[in-house]
C-alpha positions in Angstrom: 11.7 -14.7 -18.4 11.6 -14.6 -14.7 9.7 -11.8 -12.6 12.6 -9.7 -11.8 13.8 -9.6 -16.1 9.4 -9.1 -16.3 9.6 -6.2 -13.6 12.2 -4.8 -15.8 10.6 -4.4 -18.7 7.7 -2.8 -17.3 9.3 -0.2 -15.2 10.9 3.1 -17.0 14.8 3.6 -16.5 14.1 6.0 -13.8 13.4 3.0 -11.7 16.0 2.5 -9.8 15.5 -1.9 -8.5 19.5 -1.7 -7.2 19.8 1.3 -4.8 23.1 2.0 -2.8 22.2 3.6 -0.3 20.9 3.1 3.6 16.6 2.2 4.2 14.7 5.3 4.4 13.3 4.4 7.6 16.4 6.2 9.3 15.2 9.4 8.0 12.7 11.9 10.5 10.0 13.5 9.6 11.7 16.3 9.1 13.8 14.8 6.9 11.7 13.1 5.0 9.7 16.3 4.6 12.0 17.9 2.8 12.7 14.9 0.9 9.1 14.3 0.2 9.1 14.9 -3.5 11.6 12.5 -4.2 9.4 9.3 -2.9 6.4 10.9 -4.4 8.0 11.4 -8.0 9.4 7.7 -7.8 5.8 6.2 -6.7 3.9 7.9 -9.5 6.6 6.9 -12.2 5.9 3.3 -11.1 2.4 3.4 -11.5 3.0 5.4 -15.4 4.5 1.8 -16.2 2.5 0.8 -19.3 0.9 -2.9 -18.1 -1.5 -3.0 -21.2 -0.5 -6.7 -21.8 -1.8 -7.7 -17.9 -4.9 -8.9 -17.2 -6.9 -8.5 -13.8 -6.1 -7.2 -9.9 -4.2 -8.7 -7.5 -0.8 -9.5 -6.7 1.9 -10.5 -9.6 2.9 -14.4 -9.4 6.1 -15.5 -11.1 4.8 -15.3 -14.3 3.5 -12.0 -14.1 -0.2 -12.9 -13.9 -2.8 -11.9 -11.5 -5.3 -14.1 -9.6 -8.9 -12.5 -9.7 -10.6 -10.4 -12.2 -12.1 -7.2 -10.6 -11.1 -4.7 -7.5 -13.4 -6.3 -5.3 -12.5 -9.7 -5.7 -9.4 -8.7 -5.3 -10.1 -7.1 -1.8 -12.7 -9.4 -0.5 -10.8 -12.7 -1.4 -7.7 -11.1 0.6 -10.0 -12.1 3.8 -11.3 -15.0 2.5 -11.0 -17.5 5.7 -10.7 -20.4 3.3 -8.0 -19.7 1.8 -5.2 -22.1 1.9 -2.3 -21.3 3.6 -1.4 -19.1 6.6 -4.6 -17.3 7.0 -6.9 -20.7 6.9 -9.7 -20.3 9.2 -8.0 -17.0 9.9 -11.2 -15.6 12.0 -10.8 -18.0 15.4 -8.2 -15.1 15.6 -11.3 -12.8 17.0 -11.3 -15.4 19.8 -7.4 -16.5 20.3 -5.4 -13.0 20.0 -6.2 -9.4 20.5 -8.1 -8.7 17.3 -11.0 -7.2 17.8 -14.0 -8.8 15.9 -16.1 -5.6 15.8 -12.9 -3.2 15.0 -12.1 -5.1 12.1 -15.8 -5.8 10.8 -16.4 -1.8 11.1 -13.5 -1.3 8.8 -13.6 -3.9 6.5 -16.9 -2.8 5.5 -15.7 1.0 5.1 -13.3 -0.7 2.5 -16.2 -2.6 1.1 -18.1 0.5 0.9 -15.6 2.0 -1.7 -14.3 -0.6 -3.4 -16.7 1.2 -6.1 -14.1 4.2 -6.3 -11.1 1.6 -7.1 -12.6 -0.5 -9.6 -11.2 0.3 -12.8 -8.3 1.5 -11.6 -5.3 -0.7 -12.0 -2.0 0.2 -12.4 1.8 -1.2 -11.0 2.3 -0.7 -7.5 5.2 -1.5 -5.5 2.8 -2.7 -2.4 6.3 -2.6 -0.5 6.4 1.1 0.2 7.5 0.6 4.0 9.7 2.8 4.8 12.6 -0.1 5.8 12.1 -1.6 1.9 13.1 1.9 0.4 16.6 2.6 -0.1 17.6 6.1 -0.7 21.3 8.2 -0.4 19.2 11.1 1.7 19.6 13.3 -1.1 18.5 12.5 -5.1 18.5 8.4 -4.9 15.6 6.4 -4.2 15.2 3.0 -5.2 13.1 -0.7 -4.4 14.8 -3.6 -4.3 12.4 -6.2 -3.0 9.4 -6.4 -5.5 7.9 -9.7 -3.6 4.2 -8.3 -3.3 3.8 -6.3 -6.0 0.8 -6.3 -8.1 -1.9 -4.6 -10.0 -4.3 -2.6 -8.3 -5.3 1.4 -6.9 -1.2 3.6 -6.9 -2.9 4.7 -4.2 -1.7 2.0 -2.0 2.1 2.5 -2.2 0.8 6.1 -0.2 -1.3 4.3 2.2 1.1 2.3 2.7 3.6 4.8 3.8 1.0 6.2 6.1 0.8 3.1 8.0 4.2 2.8 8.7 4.4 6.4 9.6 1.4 8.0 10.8 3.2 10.8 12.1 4.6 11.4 8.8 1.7 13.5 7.3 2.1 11.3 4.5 -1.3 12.2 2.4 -1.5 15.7 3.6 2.2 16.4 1.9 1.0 13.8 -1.2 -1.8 16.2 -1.6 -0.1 19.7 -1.7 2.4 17.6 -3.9 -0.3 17.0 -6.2 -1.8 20.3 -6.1 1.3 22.3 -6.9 1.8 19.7 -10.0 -1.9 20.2 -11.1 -1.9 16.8 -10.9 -5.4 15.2 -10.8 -6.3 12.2 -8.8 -10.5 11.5 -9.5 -11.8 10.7 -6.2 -8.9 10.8 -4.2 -10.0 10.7 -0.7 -12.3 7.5 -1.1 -9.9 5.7 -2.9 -7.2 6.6 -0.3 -9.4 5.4 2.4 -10.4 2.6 0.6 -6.8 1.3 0.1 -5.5 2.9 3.2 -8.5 0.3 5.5 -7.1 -2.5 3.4 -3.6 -2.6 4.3 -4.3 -1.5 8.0 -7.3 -4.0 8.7 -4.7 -6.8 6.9 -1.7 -5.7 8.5 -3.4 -5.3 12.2 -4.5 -9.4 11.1 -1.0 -9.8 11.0 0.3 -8.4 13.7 -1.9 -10.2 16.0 -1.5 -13.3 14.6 2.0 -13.1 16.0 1.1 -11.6 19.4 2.7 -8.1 18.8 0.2 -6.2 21.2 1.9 -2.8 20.9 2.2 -2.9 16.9 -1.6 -3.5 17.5 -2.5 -0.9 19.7 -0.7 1.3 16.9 -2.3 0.1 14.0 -6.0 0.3 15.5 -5.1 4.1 16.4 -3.7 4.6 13.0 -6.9 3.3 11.4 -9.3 5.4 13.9 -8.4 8.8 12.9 -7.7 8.4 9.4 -11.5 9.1 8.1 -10.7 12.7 9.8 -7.5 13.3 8.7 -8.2 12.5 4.9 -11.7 14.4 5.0 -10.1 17.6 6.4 -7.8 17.6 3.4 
């Protein structure tokens, strides 16, 4: 049926997929502070979509299928360096661009190390949630419109993600009061976090220095440095 009509049937009506509006990524953190609730609300009503009839983790292909059969797989095969494609013998990088071998191996294995926490849980996640890819009016509209890397995995992710495109955000720390004044419960929340949180920053600092982009680097490796402390002082 395509994946966009698929999408559609997965996702409730409060979904918006065709936002008017301008990307969120002109809002401050002030502003986005106070708008907090409305991103929050929208992530979690993505992951409620009922996704019964998929199998596996990973990311959704045009048919609405996913490639590998448990969290870890998942994970791990994302660094697999024989992996067709663009990331192909993807480790010469420690010796041709700025990453840093033992930076990335120290944080890939905190991911490994609670991959246990993640397992199980598999829901719909945007995997998009930079700030640039959400549209919203400022006010009571929020909405994603490019659903390219979406998959099945931890809903933590779509919050990790938003971390790692603004740090300086307070991104968890405001999903976690958000929770807590919801009495919503999130089983092993902090692990989890971190364990989705190192995946998108060790694979998006890969990225970022496979196209030379020093600065976004430097950011990222910060980022990821004081995360652990930020998460466990929650």
């Amino acid at each position: 049926m395509g994946k966009d009509n698929f999408l559609k049937s997965l996702l409730s009506d409060k979904v918006n997929m065709t936002p008017n509006g301008f990307a969120a990524d002109q809002l401050s953190a002030e502003e986005f502070a106070e708008r907090s609730e409305l991103f929050f609300d929208n992530i979690l009503e993505i992951s409620s979509s009922d996704i019964s009839g998929i199998a596996g983790y990973g990311w959704l292909d045009e048919e609405g299928k996913t490639e590998f059969t448990t969290c870890r797989e998942f994970l791990t095969g994302t660094f697999d360096e024989k992996r067709e494609g663009y990331w192909f013998n993807w480790r010469e990088m420690f010796d041709t661009t700025v990453l840093d071998r033992d930076f990335f191996e120290q944080y890939y294995k905190e991911m490994e190390d609670r991959i246990h926490y993640c397992e199980g849980q598999r829901y719909l996640v945007y995997n998009n949630a930079y700030f640039k890819n959400m549209i919203t009016d400022g006010r009571a509209v929020l909405g994603f419109p490019d659903w390219s890397k979406c998959g099945i995995f931890d809903c933590l992710v779509d919050i990790a993600n938003m971390d790692l495109n603004e740090p300086y955000f307070n991104i968890p720390e405001l999903f976690n009061e958000y929770c807590k004044t919801r009495n919503i419960i999130i089983p092993d929340f902090k692990e989890r976090f971190l364990c989705m949180a190192y995946y998108k920053g060790i694979d998006t600092l890969r990225w970022h220095a496979s196209i030379d982009d020093e600065c976004s680097c430097k950011s990222i490796v910060k980022s990821i440095s004081e995360l652990k402390d930020r998460i466990y002082a929650l």
